[in-house]
N, C-alpha and C positions, 0 to 999 in steps of 0.2 A: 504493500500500500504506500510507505512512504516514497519508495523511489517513483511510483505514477504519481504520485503528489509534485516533488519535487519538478519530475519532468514538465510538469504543465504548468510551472512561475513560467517556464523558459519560453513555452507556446504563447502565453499569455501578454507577456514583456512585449515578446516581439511582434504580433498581429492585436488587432485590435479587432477581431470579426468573431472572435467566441462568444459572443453571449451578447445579446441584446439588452442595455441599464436602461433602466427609467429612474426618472426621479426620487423611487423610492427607497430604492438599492438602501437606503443609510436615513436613519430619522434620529432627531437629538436623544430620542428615549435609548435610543440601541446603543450609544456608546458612551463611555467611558469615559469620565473627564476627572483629570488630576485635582481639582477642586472645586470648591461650589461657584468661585468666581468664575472658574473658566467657564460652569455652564451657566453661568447667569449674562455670563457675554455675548453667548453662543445665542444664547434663547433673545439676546436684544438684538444681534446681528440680523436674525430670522426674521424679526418685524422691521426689519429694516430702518435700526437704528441708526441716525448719523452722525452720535459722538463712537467716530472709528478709533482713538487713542486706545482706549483700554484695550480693542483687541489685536492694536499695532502692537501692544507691551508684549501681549501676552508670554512670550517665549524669552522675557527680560529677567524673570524671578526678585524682581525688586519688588520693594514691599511700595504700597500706595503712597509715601510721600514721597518716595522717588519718586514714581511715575507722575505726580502732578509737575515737582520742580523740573520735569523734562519739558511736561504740556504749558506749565511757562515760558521756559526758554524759547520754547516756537513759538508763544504767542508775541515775548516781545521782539523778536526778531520780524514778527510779522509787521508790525505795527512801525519798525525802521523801514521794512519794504513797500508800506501803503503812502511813507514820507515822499516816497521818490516820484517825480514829475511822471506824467503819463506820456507818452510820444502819443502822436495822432496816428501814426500806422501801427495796426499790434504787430504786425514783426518784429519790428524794435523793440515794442514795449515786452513780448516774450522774451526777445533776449536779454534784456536788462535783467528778469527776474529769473531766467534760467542762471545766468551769472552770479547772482546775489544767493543763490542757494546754493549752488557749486560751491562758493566761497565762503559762505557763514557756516554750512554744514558739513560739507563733504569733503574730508579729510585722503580716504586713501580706500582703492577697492580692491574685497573682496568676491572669489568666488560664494563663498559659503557665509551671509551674514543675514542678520535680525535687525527689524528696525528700531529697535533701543539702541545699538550700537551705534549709533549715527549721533546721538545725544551724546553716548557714554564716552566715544572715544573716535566720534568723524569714520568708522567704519561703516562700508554701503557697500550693495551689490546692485543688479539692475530693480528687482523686483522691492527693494527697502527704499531704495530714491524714485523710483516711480508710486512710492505710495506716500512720499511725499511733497513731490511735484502735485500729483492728484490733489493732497488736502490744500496747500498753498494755492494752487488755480482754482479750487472750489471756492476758499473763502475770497480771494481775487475779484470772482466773475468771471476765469478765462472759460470759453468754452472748452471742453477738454473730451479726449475720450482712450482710455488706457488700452494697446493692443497686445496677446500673445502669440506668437511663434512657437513649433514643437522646441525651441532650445532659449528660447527670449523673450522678455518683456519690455515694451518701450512704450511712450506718451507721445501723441499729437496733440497739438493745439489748433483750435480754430479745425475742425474736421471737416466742415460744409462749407469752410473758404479757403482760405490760406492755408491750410493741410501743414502745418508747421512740423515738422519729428523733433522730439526731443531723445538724443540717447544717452541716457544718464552713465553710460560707464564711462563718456569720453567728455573729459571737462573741455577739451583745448576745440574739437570740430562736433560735439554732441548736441549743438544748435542747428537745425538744418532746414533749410526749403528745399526739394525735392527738386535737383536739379536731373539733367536727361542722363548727365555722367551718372549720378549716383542711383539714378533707376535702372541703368543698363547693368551698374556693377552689382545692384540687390538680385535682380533677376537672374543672373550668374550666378551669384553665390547659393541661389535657392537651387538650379541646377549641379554644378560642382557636387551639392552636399544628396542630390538625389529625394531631393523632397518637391520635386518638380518633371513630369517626363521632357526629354528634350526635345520632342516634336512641336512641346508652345512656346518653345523658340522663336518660330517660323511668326507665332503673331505679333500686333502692334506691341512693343515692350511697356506702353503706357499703361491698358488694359490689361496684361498681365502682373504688374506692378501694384497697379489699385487692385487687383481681386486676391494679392496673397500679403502684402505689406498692410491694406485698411480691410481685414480681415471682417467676416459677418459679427463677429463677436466682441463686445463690447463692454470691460472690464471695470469695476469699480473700488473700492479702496476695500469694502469684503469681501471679493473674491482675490485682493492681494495679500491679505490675510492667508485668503485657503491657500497661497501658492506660498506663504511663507511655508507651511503646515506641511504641501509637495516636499517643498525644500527640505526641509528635517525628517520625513520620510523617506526620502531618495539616502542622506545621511544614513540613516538608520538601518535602509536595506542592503549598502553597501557595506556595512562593519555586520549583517546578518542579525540585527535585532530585529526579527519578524515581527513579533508580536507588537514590538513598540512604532514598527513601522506602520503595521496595521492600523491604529489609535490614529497615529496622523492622517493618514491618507482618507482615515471615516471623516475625520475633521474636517480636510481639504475637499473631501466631495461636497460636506454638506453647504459651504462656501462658495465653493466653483467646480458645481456638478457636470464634469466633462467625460466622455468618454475614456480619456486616457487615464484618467484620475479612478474612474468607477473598476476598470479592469483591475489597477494594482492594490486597490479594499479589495476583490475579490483573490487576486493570486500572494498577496502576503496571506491573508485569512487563511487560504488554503496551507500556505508554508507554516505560520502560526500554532496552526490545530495538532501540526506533529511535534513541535516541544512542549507542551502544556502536557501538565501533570493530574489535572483535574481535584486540586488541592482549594483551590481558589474557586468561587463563585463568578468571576470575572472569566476562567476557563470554561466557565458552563455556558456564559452569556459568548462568548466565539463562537462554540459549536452550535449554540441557538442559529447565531447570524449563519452558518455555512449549512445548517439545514433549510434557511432562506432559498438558499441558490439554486440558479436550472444553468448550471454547469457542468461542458462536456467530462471534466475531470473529478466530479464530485455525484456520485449516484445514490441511492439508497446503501448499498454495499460500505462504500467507506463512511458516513455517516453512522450506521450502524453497527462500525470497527470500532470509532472514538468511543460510542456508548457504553460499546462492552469493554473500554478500557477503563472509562469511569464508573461504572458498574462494577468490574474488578478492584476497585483503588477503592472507592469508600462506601460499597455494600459488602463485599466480601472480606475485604481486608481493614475494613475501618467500621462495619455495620451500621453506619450512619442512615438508615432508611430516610430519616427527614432530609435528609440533604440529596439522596436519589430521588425523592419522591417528587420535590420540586425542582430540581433539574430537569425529570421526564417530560411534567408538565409545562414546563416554559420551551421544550424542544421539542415536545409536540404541539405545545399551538403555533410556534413559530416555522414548523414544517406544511408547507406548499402540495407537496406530493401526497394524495391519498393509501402511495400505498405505504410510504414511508409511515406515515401516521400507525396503519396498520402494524409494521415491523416492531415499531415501537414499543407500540399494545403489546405483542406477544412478546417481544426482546426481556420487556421489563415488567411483566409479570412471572413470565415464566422462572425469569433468574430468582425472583423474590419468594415464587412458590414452592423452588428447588429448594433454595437454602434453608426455609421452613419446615419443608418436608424431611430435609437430612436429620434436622434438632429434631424431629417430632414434633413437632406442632403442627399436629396434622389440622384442626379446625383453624388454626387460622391459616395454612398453608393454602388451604382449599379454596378460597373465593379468589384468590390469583391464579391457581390452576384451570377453576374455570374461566378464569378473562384472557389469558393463554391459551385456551382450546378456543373459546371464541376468536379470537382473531384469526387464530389459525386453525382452523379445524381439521384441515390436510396433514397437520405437521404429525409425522409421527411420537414424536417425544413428549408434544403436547401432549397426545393422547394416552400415551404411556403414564405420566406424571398424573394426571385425572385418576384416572384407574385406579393406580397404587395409593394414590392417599384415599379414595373413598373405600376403596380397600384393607388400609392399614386406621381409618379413622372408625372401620365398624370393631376392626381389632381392637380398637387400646378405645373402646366405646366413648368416641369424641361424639358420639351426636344419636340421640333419641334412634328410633327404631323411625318413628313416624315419621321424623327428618329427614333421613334416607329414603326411603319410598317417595316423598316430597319431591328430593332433589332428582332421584331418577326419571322419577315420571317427568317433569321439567326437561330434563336431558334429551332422554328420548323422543320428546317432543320438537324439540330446538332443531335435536341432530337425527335424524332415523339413521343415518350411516352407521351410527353407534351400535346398530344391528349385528354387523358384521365381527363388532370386538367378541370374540370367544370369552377372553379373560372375565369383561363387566357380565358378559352374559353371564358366566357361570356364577360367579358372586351373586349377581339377581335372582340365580334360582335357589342357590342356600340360604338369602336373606327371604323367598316365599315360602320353604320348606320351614326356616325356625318361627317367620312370622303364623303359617298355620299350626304351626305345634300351639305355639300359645295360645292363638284364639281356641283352638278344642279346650285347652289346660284350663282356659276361663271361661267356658261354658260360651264363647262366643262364635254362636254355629254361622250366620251370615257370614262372617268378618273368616270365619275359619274355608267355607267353601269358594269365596272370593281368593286368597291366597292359593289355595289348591287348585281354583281352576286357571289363575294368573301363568301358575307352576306347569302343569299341563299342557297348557296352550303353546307359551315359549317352547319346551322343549318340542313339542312336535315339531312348531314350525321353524325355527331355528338351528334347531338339534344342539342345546346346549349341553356343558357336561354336570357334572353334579355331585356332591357325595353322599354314596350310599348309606351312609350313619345317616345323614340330615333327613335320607327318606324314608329312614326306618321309624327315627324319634317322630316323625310328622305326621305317618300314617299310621302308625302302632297308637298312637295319643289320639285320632281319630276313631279307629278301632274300639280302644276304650269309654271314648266318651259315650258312640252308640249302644258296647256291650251291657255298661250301667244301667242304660235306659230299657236296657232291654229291647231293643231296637235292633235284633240279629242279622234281619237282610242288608241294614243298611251299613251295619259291622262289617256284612260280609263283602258288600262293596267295596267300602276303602280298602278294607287289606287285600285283595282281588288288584286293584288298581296299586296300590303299592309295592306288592310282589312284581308287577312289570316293568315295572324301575328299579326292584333291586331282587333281584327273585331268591340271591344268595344271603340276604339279610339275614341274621338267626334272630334279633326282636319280634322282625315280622313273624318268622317260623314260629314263635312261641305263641304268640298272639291268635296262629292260628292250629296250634293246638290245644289253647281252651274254646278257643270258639267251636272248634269241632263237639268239644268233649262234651261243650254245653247245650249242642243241636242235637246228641245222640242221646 
């Protein structure tokens, strides 16, 4: 299992056509957040809050008066940049204040940085100074609209006129109007890098230019949040902390739910599910989310590997039932697949009704056995485990006489295939053999020829087996209760009928040698 796991990061990574995401893939309730701030951010993000600082910080671990004395220092930096005269063309006036932010903030770049860094110590990457180009031209006025590339982030200004690029990782040429040179050299570099076929070479380079550089998609200062969240998950999955890259990438989807974002929540998840231990309740809520999935690499099969490993870790080996019980239930409502639901059912009754069965505790093993045969009623083990405990439960007299007959006739009813079990059959005809002994023994002639005809009937039709003690005590006690009466033909009937079922019986033979003795 895990080597098909691992196999499918690799499919996954590199095609984007596995699996069709919707929006839902990932909801704030399904994941896991490191504190209650981070989901109280999360949850004001979703209503489309527009104080974006707090969850610009987030990845900063500074405690809330940092974070304000940072949201100072941009304010009054802001407030030296509204000092400055306006040009009449926004060209100018974009580059003026592309300049002034370059200069007052951005110190030196890196690959791998957070937008606190920029405060802490003038460190930026593209995605941390494009989110705060964004807030600066938000509070501005500039019209603004943030674009992504599969490898980059960059800012336009003015997008319905003057199409302005900002590329924040280049202080000295990172001001730009879109000259013919630098549209011929983008469109090349999108070929070169094969994220382009070369045959739309051949078209106007203008029109190829606008439909891959001013991209459909159109970025905001939360969905640069979620692309911090990418960032530290790409991190994350390169040093092989799955799990923890999983966390971010649930983050990043729910921010900027893109298809390339949704695959890799779905193939860490899947890399994830095979280091967890099932120690954690946070392990339970994984396998919750990967039974979500209609993934080519994830069936009923390996879902129902994880189960029986956590099944194994703390039912059998930690007997924590509470903590299996609510594991099932949260993994089965969060399974899609009816028949998964199914496997479930029988996976996790049947293990609960084993392990009870092996202690002896046969009544309460029993109502998991039968929710283990109902699911599965083909399975044979189910059926095996039913049996032996209503079997072993009339043994070590876990349940009334009337209890039994209750539950069989139920059974029988449910299941007629249960016809065919020889074992249950034979037990049903020793529990109608002791049942009509007693009703003779208590003068209860209905209830006693009811059992004896129950007994009769199944064997003909069935041809089950039976022991011949049980149809000696049953028809011998029949025998007697008529000889009492004085009632000799009808004496002579049962034991007549009882000799046919065990003709070598020496009870009966006795029985019918006072009867003789008392006709002559």
């Amino acid at each position: 299992m895990v080597s098909k796991i691992v196999f499918s990061i690799f499919l996954a990574l590199t095609s984007l056509q596995g699996m069709t995401l919707g929006d839902s893939l990932v909801s704030i309730s399904q994941v896991s957040f490191s504190s209650d701030l981070e989901k109280s951010i999360f949850e004001k993000l979703s209503e489309d809050e527009s104080d974006f600082f707090p969850g610009l910080f987030l990845f900063s671990g500074a405690d809330e008066d940092q974070k304000e004395q940072w949201k100072r220092a941009y304010e009054l930096k802001l407030k030296e940049l509204r000092l400055i005269k306006r040009p009449k063309k926004n060209e100018k006036y974009v580059k003026k204040v592309y300049e002034f932010v370059h200069d007052e903030f951005l110190r030196k770049y890196e690959a791998i940085a957070y937008f606190h860094q920029i405060f802490q110590n003038g460190v930026y990457n593209c995605v941390s100074a494009c989110a705060l180009y964004a807030l600066v031209f938000e509070d501005l006025g500039i019209p603004f609209t943030v674009k992504e590339t599969p490898t980059h982030v960059y800012i336009v200004a003015y997008p319905k006129t003057e199409q302005i690029g900002i590329e924040t990782t280049d202080p000295i040429g990172g001001f730009k109007t879109f000259s013919l040179g630098f549209r011929e050299a983008f469109v090349g570099q999108l070929a070169d890098l094969k994220l382009i076929d070369r045959s739309e070479l051949s078209a106007d380079v203008n029109v190829v230019f606008n439909k891959y550089y001013f991209t459909e998609s159109n970025l905001g200062a939360k969905e640069l949040i979620g692309i911090q969240y990418y960032n530290h998950g790409i991190s994350s999955l390169q040093e092989q902390k799955y799990y923890e890259a999983f966390l971010d990438f649930q983050k990043a989807y729910i921010l900027h739910p893109t298809e390339q974002i949704g695959e890799l929540v779905v193939s860490c998840g899947i890399l994830a599910i095979t280091t967890v231990d099932y120690n954690e309740w946070a392990d339970v809520e994984l396998l919750g989310f990967i039974s979500t999935m209609n993934h080519p690499s994830i069936g009923n099969s390996e879902v129902l590997g994880e189960f029986s490993r956590l099944i194994n870790n703390q039912l059998i080996k930690k007997n924590d039932t509470q903590f299996v019980a609510r594991a099932y239930r949260l993994i089965r409502e969060k399974a899609k697949n009816p028949e998964l639901k199914s496997d479930l059912d029988f996976y996790y009754n049947y293990e609960n009704g084993r392990k009870l069965y092996n202690k002896g505790s046969y009544r309460k093993s029993l109502p998991y056995a039968l929710e283990a045969f109902a699911a599965n009623p083909s399975n044979q083990d189910a059926e095996n485990l039913l049996v032996s405990n209503i079997n072993n439960a009339i043994i070590a007299h876990s349940f009334s006489g009337d209890e039994i007959f209750e539950l069989l006739e139920q059974l029988y009813a449910d299941y007629p295939e249960l016809n065919s079990n020889a074992h249950l059959g034979s037990l049903k005809m020793n529990l109608y053999l002791e049942a009509m002994r007693d009703a003779y023994s208590n003068s209860e002639l209905e209830k006693a020829k009811m059992y004896k005809s129950h007994f009769e009937e199944n064997v003909e039709r069935y041809k089950y087996s039976f022991q011949e003690y049980n149809v000696g005590k049953a028809y011998s006690q029949g025998v007697s209760y008529y000889f009492k009466k004085g009632w000799y033909q009808s004496a002579r009937q049962v034991l007549n009928e009882g000799l046919k079922f065990a003709p070598h019986n020496q009870e009966l033979k006795m029985r019918k040698y006072y009867l003789d003795k008392a006709q002559n």
